[in-house]
C-alpha positions as CSV (number, residue, x, y, z in Angstrom):
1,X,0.0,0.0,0.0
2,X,3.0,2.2,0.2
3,X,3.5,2.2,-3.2
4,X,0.0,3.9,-3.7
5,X,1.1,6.7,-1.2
6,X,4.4,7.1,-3.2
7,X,2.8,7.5,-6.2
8,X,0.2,10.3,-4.8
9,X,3.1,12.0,-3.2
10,X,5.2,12.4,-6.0
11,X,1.6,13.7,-7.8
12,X,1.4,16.3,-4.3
13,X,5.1,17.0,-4.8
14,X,4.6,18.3,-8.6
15,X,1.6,20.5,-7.7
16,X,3.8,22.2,-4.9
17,X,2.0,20.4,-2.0
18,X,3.1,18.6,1.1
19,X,4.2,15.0,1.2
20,X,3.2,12.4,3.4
21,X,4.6,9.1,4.7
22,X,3.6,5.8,6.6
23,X,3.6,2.1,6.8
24,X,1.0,-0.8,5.7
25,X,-2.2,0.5,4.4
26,X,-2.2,3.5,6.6
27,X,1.3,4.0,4.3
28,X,-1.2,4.0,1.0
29,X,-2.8,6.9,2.5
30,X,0.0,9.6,3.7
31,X,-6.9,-0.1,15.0
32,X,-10.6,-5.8,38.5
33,X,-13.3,-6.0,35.4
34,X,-15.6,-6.8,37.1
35,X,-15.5,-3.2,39.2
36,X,-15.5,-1.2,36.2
37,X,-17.8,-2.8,34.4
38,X,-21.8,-3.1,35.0
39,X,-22.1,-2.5,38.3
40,X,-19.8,0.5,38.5
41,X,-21.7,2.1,35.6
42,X,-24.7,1.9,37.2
43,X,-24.0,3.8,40.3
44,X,-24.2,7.3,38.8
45,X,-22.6,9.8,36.5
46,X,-18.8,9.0,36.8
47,X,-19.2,6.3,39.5
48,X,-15.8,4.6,40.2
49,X,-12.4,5.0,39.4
50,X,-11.9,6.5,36.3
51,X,-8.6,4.3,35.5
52,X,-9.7,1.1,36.9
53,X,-13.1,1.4,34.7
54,X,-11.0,1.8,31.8
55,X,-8.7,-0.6,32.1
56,X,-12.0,-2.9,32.4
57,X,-13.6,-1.8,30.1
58,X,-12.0,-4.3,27.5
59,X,-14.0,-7.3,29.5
60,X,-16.8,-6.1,29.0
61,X,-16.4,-6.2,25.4
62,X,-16.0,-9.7,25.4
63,X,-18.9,-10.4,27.9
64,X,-20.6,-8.4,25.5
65,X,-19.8,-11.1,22.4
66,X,-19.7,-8.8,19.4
67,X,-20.4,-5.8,17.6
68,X,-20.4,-3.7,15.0
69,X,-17.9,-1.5,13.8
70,X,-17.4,1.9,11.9
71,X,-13.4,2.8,12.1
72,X,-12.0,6.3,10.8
73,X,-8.1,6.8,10.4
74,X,-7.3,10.1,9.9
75,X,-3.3,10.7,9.8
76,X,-1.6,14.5,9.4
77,X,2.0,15.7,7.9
78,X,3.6,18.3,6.6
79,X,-0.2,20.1,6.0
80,X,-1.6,17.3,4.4
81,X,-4.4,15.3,6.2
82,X,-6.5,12.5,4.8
83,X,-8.7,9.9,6.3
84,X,-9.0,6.3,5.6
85,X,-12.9,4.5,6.9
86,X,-14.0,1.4,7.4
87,X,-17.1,-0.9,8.4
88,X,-17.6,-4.4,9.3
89,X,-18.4,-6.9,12.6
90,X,-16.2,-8.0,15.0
91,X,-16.2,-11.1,17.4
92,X,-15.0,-10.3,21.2
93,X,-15.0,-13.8,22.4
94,X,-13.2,-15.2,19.1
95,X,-10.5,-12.3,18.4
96,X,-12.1,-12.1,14.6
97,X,-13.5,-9.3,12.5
98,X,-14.4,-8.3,9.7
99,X,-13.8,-4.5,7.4
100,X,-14.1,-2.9,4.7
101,X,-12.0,-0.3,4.4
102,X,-11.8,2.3,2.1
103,X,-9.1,4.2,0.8
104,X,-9.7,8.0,0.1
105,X,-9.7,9.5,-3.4
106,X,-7.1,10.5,-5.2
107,X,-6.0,13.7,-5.1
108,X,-5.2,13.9,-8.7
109,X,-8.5,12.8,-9.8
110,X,-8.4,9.3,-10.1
111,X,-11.4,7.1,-9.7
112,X,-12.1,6.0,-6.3
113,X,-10.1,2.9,-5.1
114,X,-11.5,-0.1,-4.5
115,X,-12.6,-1.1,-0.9
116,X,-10.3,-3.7,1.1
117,X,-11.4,-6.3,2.6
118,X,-9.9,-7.0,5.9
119,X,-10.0,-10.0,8.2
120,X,-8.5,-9.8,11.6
121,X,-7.9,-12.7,13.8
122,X,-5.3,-13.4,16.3
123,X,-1.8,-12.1,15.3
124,X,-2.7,-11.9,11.4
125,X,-4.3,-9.1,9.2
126,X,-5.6,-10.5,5.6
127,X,-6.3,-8.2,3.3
128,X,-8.1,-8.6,-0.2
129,X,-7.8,-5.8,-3.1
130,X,-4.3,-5.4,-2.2
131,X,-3.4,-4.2,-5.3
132,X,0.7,-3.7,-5.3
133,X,0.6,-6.9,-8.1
134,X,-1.3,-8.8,-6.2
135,X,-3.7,-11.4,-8.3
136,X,-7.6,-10.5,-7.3
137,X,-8.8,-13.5,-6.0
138,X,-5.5,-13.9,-3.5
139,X,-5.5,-12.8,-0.1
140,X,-1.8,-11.1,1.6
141,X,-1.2,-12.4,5.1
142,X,0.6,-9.9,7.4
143,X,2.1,-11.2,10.7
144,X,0.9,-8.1,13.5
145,X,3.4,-9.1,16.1
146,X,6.2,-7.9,13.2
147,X,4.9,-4.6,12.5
148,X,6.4,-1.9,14.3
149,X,3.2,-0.6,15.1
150,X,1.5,-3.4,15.7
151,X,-1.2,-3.2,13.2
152,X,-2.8,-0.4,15.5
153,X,-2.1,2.0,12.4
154,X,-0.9,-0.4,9.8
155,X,-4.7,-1.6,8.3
156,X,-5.8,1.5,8.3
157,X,-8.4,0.0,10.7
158,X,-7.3,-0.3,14.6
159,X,-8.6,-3.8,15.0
160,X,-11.6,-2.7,18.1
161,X,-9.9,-5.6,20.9
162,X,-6.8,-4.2,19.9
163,X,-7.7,-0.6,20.7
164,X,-9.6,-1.6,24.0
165,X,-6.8,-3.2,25.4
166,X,-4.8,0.0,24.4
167,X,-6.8,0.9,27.7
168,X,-5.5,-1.9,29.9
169,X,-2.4,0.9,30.0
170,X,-4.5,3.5,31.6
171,X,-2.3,5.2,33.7
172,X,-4.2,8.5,34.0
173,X,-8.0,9.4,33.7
174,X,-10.6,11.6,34.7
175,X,-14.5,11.7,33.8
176,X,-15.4,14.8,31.4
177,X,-19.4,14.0,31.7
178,X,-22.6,12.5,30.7
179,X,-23.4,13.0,26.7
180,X,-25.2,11.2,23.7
181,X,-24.0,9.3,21.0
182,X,-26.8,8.2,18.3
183,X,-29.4,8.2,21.1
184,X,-27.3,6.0,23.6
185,X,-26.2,7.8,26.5
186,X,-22.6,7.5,27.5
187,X,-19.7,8.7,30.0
188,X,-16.9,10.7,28.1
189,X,-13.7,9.9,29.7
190,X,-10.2,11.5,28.9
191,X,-7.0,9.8,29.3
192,X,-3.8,8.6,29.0
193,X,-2.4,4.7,28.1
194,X,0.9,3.5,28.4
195,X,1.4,1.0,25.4
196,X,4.1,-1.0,27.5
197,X,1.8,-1.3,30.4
198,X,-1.2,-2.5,28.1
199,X,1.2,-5.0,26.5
200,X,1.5,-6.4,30.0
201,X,-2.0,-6.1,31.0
202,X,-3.4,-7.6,27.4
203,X,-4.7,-10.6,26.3
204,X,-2.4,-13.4,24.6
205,X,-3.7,-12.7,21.3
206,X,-2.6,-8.7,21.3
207,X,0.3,-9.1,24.0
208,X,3.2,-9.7,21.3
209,X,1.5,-7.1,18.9
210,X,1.0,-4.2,21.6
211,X,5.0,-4.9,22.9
212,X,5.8,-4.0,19.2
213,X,3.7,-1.0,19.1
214,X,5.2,0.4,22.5
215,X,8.7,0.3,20.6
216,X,8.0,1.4,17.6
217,X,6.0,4.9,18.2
218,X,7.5,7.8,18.6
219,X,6.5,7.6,22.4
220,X,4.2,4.8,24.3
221,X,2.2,7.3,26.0
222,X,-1.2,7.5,23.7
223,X,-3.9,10.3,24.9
224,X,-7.6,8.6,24.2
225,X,-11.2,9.5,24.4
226,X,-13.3,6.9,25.8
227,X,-16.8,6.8,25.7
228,X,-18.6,4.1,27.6
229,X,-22.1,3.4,27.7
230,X,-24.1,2.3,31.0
231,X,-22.8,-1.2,31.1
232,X,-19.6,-0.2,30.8
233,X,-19.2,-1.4,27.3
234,X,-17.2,1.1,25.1
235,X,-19.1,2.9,22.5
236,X,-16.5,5.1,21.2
237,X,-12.7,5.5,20.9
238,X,-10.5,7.8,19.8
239,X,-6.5,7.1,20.2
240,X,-4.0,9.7,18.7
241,X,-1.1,8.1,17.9
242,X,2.3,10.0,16.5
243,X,5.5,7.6,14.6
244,X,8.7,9.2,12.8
245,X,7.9,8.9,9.2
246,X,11.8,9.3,8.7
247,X,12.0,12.4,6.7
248,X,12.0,16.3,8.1
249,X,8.7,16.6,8.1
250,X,8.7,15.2,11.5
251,X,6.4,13.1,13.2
252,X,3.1,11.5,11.3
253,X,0.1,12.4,13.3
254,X,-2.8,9.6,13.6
255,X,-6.2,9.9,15.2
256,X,-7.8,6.1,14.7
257,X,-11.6,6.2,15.7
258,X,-13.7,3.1,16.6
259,X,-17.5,3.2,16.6
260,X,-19.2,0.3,18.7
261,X,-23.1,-0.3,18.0
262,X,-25.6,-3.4,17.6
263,X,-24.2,-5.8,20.0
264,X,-24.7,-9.4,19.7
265,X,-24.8,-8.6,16.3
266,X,-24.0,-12.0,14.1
267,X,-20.5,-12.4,13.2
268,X,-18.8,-14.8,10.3
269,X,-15.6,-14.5,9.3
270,X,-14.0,-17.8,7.2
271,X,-10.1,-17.1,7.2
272,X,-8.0,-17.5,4.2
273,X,-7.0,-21.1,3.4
274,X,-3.5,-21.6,2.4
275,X,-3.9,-22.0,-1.1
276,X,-5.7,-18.6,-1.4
277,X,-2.6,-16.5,0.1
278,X,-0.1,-14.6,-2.1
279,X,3.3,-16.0,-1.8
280,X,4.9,-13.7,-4.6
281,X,6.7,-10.3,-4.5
282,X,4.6,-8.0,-4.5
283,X,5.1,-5.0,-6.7
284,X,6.1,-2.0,-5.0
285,X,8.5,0.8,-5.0
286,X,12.1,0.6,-3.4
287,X,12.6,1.6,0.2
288,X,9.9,-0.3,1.5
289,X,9.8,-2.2,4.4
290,X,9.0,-6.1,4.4
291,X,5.3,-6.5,5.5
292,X,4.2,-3.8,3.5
293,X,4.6,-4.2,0.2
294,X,8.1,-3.9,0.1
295,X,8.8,-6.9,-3.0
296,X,8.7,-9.7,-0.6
297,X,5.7,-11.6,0.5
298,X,3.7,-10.6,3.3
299,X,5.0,-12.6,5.7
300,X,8.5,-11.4,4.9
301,X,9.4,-14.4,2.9
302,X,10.5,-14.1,-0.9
């Protein structure tokens, strides 16, 4: 996906603009419980401890089951800002979701892209529509525990467990009030995660992932909005993010957004057999990094 942001930059660069630069798919473009969880919640407008509900507040997602999702990825350098979406279910107790995520428009004109399909399971992104060379009906396999960022930026989508357990870092909170979000009423909380901490904190599947993502950023404090409705399940989440995107520019600025709605909402993702996985090189431009469409397969290998 890389390749695609290469491309549009060296189209930004002609026309005088601003260039942008980052990994994966968000590269084409420039995821105590019990305490915080029901009970808490239903004590009152801000009841309990601000951190310990948050770093909670990822249980009750999986007592919860599933959801659906709406994702926004919206990433900042050098002037230019663009924003990647995406829409699909996800399944708490499993670790798996499903997302289609669409690229934005091309800033020289060109037709809109089309959508990606993502599947996300435990430790592996597969993505469908590729592109970079990649034959249609083939899906690319990405190992999350080897991106630097621990897919929480790469997919252009921060997978939803992922992001919740971005909470288990909490390591400062406080409750900014009651409000509304599409006619559900929710407690806005602002914050701050530590991505080492959460690594700790999280689940097996995210663990490995998370550690990554605490070294690679450009710090491992992440400031979030949390939004929680009164069952302590989350509702809305909003993690800004900021990695070295190795030029002067400096830092790469990324707000990921996760919309949770319609839970116990039916869930079925099938994941790739082997067969149906790219093993080629995948077309791309030099300079890029293995994993993201760098020439070598997706899982690294040649």
């Amino acid at each position: 996906m890389v390749g695609w942001l290469r491309a549009r930059e060296r189209r930004v660069a002609r026309a005088g603009g601003p260039l942008v630069l980052a990994g994966g798919l968000v590269g084409a473009c420039l995821a105590g419980s019990a305490c915080s969880g029901q009970g808490a919640a239903a004590q009152g407008p801000g009841a309990g401890d601000p951190v310990v509900v948050l770093q909670g507040s990822a249980d009750r997602l999986v007592a919860a089951g599933s959801a659906k999702a709406r994702t926004a990825m919206e990433m900042a350098s050098g002037g230019t800002r663009v924003t990647i979406r995406g829409e699909g279910v996800y399944d708490f107790t499993e670790r798996l979701g499903r997302l289609k995520v669409r690229l934005p428009q091309d800033p020289a004109g060109t037709s809109e892209h089309r959508p990606i399909t993502e599947l996300l399971a435990p430790g592996a992104l597969y993505m469908k529509n590729r592109g970079a060379g990649v034959p249609d009906d083939k899906w690319v396999r990405v190992d999350t525990a080897s991106l630097t960022d621990g897919n929480l930026v790469t997919g252009g989508a921060t997978d939803p467990l992922a992001a919740a357990e971005v909470l288990r870092g909490t390591r400062t909170a406080r409750y900014v009030g009651r409000t509304e979000l599409a006619g559900t009423a929710v407690r806005h909380y602002r914050g701050t995660a530590d991505l080492a901490r959460a690594a700790r904190e999280a689940s097996d599947g995210n663990r490995k992932a998370l550690a990554a993502a605490a070294e690679g950023f450009a710090t491992a404090e992440v400031p979030f909005d949390a939004y929680l409705d009164d069952e302590g399940r989350i509702r809305k989440l909003r993690h800004r993010f900021s990695f070295s995107n190795g030029r002067d520019e400096g830092d790469v600025a990324v707000a990921s957004t996760t919309l949770l709605y319609d839970f116990g909402a039916a869930v079925r993702v099938r994941l790739p057999e082997d067969r149906d996985i790219y093993a080629g090189r995948i077309a791309a431009e030099p300079g890029e990094v293995p994993g993201d469409g760098s020439g070598e397969g997706a899982d690294g290998k040649n």
